[in-house]
N, CA and C of each residue as an Amber inpcrd file, in Angstrom:
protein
   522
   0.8260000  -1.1960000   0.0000000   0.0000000   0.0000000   0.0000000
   0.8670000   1.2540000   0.0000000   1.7100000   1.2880000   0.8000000
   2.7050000   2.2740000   0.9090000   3.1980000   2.2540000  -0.2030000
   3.8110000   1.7120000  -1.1040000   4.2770000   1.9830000  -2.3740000
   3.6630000   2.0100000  -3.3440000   2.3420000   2.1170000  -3.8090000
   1.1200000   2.8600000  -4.1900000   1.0060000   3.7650000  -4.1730000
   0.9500000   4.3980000  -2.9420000   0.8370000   5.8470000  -2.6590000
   2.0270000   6.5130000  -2.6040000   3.4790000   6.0290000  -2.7340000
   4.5100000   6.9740000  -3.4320000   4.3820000   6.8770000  -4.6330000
   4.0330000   6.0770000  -5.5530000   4.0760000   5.9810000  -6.4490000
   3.3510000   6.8030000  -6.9930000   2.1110000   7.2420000  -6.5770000
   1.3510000   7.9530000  -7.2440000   1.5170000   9.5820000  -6.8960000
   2.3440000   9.5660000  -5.6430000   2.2710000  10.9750000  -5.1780000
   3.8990000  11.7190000  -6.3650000   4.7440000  10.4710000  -6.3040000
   6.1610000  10.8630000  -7.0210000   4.9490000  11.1090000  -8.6390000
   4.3790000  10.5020000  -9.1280000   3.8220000  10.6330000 -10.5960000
   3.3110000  11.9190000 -10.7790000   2.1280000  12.3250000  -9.1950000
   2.0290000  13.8010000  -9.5220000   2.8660000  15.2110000  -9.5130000
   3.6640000  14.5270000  -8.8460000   4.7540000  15.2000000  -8.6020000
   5.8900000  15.9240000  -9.8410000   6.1450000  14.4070000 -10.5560000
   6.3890000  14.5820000 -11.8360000   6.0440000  15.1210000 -12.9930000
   4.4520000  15.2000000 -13.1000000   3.8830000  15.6430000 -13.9230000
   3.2220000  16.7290000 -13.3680000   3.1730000  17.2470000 -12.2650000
   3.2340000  18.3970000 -11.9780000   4.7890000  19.3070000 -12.3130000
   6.0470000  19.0470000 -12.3640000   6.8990000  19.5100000 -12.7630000
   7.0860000  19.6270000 -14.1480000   6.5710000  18.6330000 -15.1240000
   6.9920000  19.0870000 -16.8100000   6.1090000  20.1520000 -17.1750000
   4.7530000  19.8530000 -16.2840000   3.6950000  20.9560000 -16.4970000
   4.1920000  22.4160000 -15.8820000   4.4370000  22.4890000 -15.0550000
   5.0120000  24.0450000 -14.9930000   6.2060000  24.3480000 -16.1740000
   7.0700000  23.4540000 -16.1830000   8.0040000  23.5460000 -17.0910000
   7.2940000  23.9320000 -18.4940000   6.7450000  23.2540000 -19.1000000
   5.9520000  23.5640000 -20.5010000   5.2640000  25.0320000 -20.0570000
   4.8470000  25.4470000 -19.2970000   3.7710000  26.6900000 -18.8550000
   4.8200000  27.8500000 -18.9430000   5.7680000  27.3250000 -18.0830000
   6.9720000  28.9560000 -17.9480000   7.4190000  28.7530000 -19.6070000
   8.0570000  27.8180000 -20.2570000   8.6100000  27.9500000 -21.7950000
   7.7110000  28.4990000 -22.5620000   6.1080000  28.3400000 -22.2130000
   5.2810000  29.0010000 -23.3710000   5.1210000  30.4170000 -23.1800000
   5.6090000  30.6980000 -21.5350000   4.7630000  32.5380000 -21.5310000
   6.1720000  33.0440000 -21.0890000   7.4060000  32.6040000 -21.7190000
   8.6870000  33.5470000 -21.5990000   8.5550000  34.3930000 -21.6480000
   7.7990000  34.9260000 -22.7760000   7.8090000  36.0190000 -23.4130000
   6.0120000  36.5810000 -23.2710000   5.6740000  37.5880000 -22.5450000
   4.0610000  38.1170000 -22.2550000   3.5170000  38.3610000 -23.2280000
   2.4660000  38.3720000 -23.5700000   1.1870000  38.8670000 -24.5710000
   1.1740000  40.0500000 -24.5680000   2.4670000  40.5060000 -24.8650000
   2.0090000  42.3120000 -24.8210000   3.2860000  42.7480000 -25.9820000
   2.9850000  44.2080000 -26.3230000   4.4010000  44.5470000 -27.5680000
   5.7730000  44.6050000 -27.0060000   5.3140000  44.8890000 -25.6350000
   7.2310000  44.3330000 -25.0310000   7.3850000  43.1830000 -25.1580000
   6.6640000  42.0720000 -24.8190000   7.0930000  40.7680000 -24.9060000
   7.1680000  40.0420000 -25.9680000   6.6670000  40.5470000 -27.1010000
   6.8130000  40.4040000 -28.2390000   8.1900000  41.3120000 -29.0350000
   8.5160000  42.2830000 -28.7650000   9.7680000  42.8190000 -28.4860000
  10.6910000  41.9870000 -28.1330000  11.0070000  41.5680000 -26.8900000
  11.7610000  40.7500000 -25.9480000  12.3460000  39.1510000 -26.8100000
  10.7890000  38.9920000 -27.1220000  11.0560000  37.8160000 -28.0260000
  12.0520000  38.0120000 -29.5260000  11.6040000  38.8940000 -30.1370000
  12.4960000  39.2220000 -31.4560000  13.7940000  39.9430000 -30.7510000
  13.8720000  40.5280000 -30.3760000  15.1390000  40.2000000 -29.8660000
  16.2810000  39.4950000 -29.1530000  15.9230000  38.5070000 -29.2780000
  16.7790000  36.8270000 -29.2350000  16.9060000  36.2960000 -30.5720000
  16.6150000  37.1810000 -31.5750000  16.9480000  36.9120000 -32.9780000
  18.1270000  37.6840000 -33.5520000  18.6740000  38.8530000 -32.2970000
  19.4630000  39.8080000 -32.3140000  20.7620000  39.6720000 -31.8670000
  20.5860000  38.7750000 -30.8110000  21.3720000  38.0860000 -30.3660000
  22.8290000  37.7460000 -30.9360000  24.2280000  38.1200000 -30.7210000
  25.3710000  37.1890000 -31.5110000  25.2950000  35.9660000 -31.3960000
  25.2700000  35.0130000 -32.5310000  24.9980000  33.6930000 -32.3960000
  24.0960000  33.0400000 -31.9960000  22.9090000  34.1440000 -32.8150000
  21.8450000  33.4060000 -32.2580000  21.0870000  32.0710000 -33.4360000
  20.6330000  31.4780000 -32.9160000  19.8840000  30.3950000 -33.8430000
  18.7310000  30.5080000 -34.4190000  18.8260000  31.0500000 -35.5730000
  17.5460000  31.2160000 -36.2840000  16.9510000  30.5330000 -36.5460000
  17.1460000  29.2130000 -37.0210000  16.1030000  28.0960000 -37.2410000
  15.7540000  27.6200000 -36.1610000  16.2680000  27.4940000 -34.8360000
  15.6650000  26.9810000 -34.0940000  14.6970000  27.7950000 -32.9240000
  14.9360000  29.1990000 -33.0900000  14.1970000  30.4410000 -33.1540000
  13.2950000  30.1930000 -33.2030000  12.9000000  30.2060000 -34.8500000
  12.2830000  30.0810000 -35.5330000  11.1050000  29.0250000 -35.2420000
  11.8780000  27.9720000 -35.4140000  11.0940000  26.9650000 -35.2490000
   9.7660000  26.6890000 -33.7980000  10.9670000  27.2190000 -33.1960000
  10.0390000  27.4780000 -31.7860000   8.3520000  28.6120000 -32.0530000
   8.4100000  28.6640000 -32.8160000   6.8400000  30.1480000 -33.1470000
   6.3710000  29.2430000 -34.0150000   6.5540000  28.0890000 -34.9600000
   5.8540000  27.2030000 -35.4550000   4.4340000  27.1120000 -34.8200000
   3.2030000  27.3550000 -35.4220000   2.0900000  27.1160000 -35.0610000
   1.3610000  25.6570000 -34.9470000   0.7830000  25.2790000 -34.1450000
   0.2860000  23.9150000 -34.2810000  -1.4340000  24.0250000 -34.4250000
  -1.8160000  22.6140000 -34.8980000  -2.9310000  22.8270000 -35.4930000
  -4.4030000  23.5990000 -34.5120000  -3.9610000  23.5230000 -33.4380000
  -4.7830000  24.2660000 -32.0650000  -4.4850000  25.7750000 -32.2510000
  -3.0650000  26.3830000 -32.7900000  -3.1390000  27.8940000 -33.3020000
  -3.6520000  28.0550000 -34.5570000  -3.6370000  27.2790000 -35.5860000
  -4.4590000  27.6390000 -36.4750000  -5.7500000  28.0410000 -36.7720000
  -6.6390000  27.1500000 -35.5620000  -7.6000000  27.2230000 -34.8930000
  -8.2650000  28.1140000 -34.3760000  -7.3540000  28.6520000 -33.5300000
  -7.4830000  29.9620000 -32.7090000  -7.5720000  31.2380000 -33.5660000
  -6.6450000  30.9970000 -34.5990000  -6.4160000  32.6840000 -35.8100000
  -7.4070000  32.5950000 -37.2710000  -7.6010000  31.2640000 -37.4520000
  -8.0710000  31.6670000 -39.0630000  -9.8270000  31.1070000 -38.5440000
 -10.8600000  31.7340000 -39.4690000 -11.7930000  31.1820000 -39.3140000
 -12.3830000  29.8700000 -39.6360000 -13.5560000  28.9730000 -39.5500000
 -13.6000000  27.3690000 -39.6080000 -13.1950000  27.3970000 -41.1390000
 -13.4600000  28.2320000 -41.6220000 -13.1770000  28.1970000 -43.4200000
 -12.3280000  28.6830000 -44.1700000 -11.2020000  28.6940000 -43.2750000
  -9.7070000  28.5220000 -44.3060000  -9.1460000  27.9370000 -43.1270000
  -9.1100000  27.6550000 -41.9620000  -8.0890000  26.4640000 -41.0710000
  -7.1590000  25.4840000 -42.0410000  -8.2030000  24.6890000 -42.4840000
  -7.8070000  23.2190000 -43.1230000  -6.3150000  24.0480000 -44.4480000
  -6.9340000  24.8140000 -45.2120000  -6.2710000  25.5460000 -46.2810000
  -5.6730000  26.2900000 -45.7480000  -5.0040000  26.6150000 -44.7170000
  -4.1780000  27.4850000 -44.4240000  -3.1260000  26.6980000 -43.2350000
  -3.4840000  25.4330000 -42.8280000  -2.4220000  24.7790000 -42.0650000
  -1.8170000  23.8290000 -43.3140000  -2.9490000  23.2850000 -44.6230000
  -2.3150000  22.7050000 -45.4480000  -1.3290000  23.4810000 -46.3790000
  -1.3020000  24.4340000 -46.5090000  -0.5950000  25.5050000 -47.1130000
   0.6000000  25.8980000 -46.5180000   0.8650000  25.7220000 -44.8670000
   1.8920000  26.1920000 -44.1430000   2.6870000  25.1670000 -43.8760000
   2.0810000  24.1320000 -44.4800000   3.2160000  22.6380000 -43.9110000
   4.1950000  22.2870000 -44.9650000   4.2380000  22.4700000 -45.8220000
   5.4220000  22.1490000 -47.1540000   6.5690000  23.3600000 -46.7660000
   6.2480000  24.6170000 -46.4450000   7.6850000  25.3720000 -46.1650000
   8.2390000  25.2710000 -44.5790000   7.5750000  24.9960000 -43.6680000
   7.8480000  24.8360000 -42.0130000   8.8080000  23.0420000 -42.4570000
   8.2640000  22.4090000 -43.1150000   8.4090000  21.2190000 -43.1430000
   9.7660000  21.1370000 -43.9510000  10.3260000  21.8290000 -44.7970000
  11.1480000  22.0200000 -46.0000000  12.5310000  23.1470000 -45.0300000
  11.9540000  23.8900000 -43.9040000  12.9240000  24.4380000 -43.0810000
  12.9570000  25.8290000 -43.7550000  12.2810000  26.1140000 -45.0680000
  12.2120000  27.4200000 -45.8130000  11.5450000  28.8420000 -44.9570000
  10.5870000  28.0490000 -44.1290000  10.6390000  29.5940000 -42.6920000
  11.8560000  29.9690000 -41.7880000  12.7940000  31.0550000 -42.0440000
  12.8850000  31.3550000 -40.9790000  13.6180000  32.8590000 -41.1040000
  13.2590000  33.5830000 -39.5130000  13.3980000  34.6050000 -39.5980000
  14.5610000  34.9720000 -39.0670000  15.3430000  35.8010000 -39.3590000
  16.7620000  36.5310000 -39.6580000  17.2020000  37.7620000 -39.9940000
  18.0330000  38.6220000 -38.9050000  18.4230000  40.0980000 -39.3690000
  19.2520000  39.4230000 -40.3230000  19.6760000  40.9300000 -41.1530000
  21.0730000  40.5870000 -41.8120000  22.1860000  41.3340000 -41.0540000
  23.4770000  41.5070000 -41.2020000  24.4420000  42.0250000 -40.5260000
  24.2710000  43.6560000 -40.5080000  24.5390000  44.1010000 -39.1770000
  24.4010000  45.0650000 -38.7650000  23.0560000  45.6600000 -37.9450000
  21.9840000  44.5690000 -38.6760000  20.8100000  45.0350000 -37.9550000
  20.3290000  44.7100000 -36.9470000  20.7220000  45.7440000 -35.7160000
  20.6000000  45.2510000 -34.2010000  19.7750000  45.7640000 -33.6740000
  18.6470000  46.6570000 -34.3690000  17.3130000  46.8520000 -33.8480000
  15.5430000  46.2990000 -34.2200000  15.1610000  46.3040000 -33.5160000
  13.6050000  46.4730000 -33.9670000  12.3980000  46.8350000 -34.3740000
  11.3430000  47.1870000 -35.5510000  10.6450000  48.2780000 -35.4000000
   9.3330000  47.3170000 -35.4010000   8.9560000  47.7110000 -34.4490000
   7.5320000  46.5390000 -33.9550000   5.9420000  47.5500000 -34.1280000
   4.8890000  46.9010000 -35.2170000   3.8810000  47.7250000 -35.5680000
   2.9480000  46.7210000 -35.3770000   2.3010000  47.0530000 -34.1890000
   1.1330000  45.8500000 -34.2700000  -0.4540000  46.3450000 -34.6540000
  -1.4320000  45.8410000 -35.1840000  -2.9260000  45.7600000 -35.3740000
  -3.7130000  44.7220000 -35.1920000  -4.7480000  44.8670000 -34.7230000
  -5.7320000  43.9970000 -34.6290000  -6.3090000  43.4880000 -35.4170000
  -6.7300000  41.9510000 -35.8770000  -7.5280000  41.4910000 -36.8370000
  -8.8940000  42.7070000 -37.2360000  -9.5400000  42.6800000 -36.3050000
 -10.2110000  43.9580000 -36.5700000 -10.2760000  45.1480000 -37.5820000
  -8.7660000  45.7440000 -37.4140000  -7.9520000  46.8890000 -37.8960000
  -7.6200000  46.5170000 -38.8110000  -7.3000000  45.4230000 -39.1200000
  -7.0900000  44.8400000 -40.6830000  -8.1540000  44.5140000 -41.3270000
  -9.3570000  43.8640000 -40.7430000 -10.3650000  43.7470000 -41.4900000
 -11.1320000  45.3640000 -42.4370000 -11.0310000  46.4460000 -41.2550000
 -11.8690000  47.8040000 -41.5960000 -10.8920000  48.6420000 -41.6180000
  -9.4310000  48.0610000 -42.0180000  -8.4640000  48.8920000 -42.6060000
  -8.3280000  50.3810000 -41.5810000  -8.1920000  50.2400000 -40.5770000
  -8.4130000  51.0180000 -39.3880000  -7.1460000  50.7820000 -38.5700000
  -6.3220000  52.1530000 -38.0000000  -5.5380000  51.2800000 -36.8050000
  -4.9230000  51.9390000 -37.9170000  -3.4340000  50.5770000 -37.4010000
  -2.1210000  50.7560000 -38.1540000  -1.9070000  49.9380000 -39.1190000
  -3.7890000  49.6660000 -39.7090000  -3.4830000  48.6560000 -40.6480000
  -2.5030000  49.0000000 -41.7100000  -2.7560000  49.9290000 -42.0300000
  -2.1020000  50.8900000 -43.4990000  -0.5330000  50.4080000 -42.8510000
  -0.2020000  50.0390000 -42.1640000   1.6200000  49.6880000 -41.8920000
   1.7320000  48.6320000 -42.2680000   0.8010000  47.4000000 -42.5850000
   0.8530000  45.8960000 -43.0740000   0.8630000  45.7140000 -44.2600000
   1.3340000  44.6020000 -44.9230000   1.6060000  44.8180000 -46.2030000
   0.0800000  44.8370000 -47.2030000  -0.1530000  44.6740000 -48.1950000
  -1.2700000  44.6250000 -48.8300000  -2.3960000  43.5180000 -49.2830000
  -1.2600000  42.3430000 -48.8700000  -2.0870000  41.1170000 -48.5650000
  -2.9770000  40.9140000 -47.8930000  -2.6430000  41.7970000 -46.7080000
  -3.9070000  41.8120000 -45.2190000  -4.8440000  41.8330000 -45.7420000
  -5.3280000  42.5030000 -47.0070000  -6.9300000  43.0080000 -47.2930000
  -7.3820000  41.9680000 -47.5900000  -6.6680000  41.0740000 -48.1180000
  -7.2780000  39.8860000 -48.8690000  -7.8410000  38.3990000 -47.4080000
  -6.5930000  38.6910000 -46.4370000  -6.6560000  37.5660000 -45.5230000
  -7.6810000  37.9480000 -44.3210000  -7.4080000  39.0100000 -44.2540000
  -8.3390000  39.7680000 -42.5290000  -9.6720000  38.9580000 -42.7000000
 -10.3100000  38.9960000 -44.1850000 -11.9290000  38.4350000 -43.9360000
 -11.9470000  37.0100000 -43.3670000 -10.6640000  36.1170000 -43.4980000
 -10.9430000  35.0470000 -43.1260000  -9.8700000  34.7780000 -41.5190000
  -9.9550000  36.0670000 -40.8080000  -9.2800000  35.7160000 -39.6150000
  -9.9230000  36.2450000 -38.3780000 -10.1590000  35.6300000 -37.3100000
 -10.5640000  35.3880000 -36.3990000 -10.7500000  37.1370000 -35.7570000
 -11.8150000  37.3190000 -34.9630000 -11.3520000  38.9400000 -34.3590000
 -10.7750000  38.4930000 -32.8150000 -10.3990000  39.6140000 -33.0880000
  -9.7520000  40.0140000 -31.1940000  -8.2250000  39.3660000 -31.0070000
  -7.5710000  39.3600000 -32.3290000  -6.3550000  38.7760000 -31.9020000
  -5.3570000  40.1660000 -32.4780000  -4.0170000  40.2670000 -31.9950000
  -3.2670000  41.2390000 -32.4300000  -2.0410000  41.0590000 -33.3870000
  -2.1300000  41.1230000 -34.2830000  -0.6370000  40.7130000 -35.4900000
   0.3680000  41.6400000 -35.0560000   1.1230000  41.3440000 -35.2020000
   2.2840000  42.0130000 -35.1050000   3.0490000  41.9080000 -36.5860000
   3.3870000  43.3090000 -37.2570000   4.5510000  43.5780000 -38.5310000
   5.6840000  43.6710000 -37.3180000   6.8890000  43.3140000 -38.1390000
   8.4180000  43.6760000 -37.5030000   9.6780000  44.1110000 -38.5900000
  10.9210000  44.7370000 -38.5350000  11.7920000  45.1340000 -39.3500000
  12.7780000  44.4740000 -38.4330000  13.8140000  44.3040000 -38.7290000
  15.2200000  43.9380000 -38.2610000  16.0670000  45.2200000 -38.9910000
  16.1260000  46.4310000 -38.6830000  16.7530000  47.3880000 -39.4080000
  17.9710000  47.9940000 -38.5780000  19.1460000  48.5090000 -39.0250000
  20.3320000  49.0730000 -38.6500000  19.7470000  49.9940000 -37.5400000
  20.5840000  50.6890000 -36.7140000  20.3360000  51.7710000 -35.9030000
  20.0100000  53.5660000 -36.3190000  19.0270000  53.5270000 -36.2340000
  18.8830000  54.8330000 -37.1160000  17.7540000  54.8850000 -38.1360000
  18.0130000  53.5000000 -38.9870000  17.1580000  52.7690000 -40.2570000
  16.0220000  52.6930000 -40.0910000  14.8780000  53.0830000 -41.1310000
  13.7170000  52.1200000 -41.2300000  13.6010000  51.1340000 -42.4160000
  14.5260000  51.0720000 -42.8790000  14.1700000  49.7920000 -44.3570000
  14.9160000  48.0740000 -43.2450000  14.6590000  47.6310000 -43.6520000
  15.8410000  46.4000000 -43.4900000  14.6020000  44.8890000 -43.6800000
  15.1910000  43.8250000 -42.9930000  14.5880000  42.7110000 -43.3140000
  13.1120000  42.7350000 -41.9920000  12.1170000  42.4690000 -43.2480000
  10.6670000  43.2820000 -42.8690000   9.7670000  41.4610000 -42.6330000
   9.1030000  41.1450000 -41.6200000   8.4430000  39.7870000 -41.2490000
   6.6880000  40.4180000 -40.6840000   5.9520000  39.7660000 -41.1380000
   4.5210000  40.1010000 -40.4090000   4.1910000  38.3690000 -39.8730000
   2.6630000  38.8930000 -39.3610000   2.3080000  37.5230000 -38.5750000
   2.5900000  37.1780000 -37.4870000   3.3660000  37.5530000 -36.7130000
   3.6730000  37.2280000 -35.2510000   2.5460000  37.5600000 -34.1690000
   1.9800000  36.4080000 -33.6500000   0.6440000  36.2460000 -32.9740000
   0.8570000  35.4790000 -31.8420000  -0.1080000  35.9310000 -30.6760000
   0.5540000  34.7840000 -29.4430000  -1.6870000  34.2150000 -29.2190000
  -0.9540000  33.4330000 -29.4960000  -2.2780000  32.6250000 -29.1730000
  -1.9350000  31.2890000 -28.3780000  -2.7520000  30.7980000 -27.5340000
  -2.6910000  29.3540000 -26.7510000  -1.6930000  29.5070000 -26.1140000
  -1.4300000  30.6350000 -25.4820000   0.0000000  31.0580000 -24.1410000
   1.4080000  30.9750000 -24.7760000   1.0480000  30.6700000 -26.4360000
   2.7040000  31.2800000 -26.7580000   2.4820000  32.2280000 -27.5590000
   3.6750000  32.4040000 -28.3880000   3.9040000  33.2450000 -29.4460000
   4.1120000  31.9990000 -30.9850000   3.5490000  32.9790000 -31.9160000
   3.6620000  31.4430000 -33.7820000   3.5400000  32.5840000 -34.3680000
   3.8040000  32.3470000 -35.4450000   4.1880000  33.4040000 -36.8450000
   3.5000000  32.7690000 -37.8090000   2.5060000  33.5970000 -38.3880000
   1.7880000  32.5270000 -39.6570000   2.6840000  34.1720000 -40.9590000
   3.8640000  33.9570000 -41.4900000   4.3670000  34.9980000 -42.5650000
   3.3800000  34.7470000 -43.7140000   3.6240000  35.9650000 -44.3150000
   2.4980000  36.6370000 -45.8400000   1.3430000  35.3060000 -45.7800000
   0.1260000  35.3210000 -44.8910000  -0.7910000  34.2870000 -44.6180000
  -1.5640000  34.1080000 -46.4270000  -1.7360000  35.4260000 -46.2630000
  -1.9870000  35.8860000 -48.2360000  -2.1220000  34.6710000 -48.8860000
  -0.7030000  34.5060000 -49.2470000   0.0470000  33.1900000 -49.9960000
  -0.5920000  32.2970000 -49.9580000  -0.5640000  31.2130000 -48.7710000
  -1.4180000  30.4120000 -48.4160000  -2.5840000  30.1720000 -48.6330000
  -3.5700000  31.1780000 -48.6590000  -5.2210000  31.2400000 -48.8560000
  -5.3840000  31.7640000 -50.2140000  -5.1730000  31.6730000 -51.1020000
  -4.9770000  32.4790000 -51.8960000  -6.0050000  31.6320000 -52.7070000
């Protein structure tokens, strides 16, 4: 009997520990434009790892869920799996560019072109009708100090307690 009941108390125990563990790795970074900040800048990083960066904002089929409506999900996770899968996502300053310029809008703001939609690229008009409201996109630049041109990424969304990047969604639904 006694070793029953360690057994089961060490199990919750255990799985009470990967579970906090998975909980703190998903909300490193807060649901807000600093923490979304915070996050792209570990892309800034010397030596930092972009693919595996990267890879980490990979959306799973529960964020797809959450961002696109019931009627492009299927077409828009089938659309995102040949380049995630191929390693062709990933995001990267080029040399010298050690800052950030972070422009976020609301599905909303993209739908009625309101906000800071006008800062997103021109695809939005086409995708907003088929995306979820009340969530916040984030555009980003990786540009020199001083700069506003440099290497330009949209899509960065924190849904289901992390952060995933669905880039030019456009493409995909098209």
């Amino acid at each position: 009997m006694k070793k029953i009941v360690f057994a089961s108390v060490l199990s919750i125990f255990i799985c009470t520990l990967f579970m906090t563990s998975a909980l703190q790795a998903q909300s490193t970074f807060p649901n807000t434009t600093e923490g979304a900040k915070q996050l792209l800048e570990q892309f800034l990083k010397p030596g930092a790892d972009y693919k595996t960066l990267t890879n980490s904002l990979r959306p799973t089929q529960a964020d797809f869920d959450a961002f696109f409506k019931e009627t492009a999900v299927q077409k828009a996770y089938q659309g995102y799996q040949p380049p995630w899968n191929a390693g062709a996502i990933v995001v990267k300053n080029n040399p010298g560019q050690t800052a950030v310029i972070l422009t976020a809008a609301t599905t909303d703001e993209l739908k009625t072109a309101t906000g800071n939609a006008s800062a997103f690229p021109g695809g939005y008009a086409q995708v907003a009708p088929h995306l979820k409201s009340g969530v916040t996109v984030y555009r980003f630049k990786f540009v020199k100090p001083g700069e506003t041109l440099g290497m330009a990424y949209d899509g960065l969304v924190y849904l289901n307690n992390h952060w995933v990047i669905f880039p030019k969604s456009w493409r995909v639904l098209k």
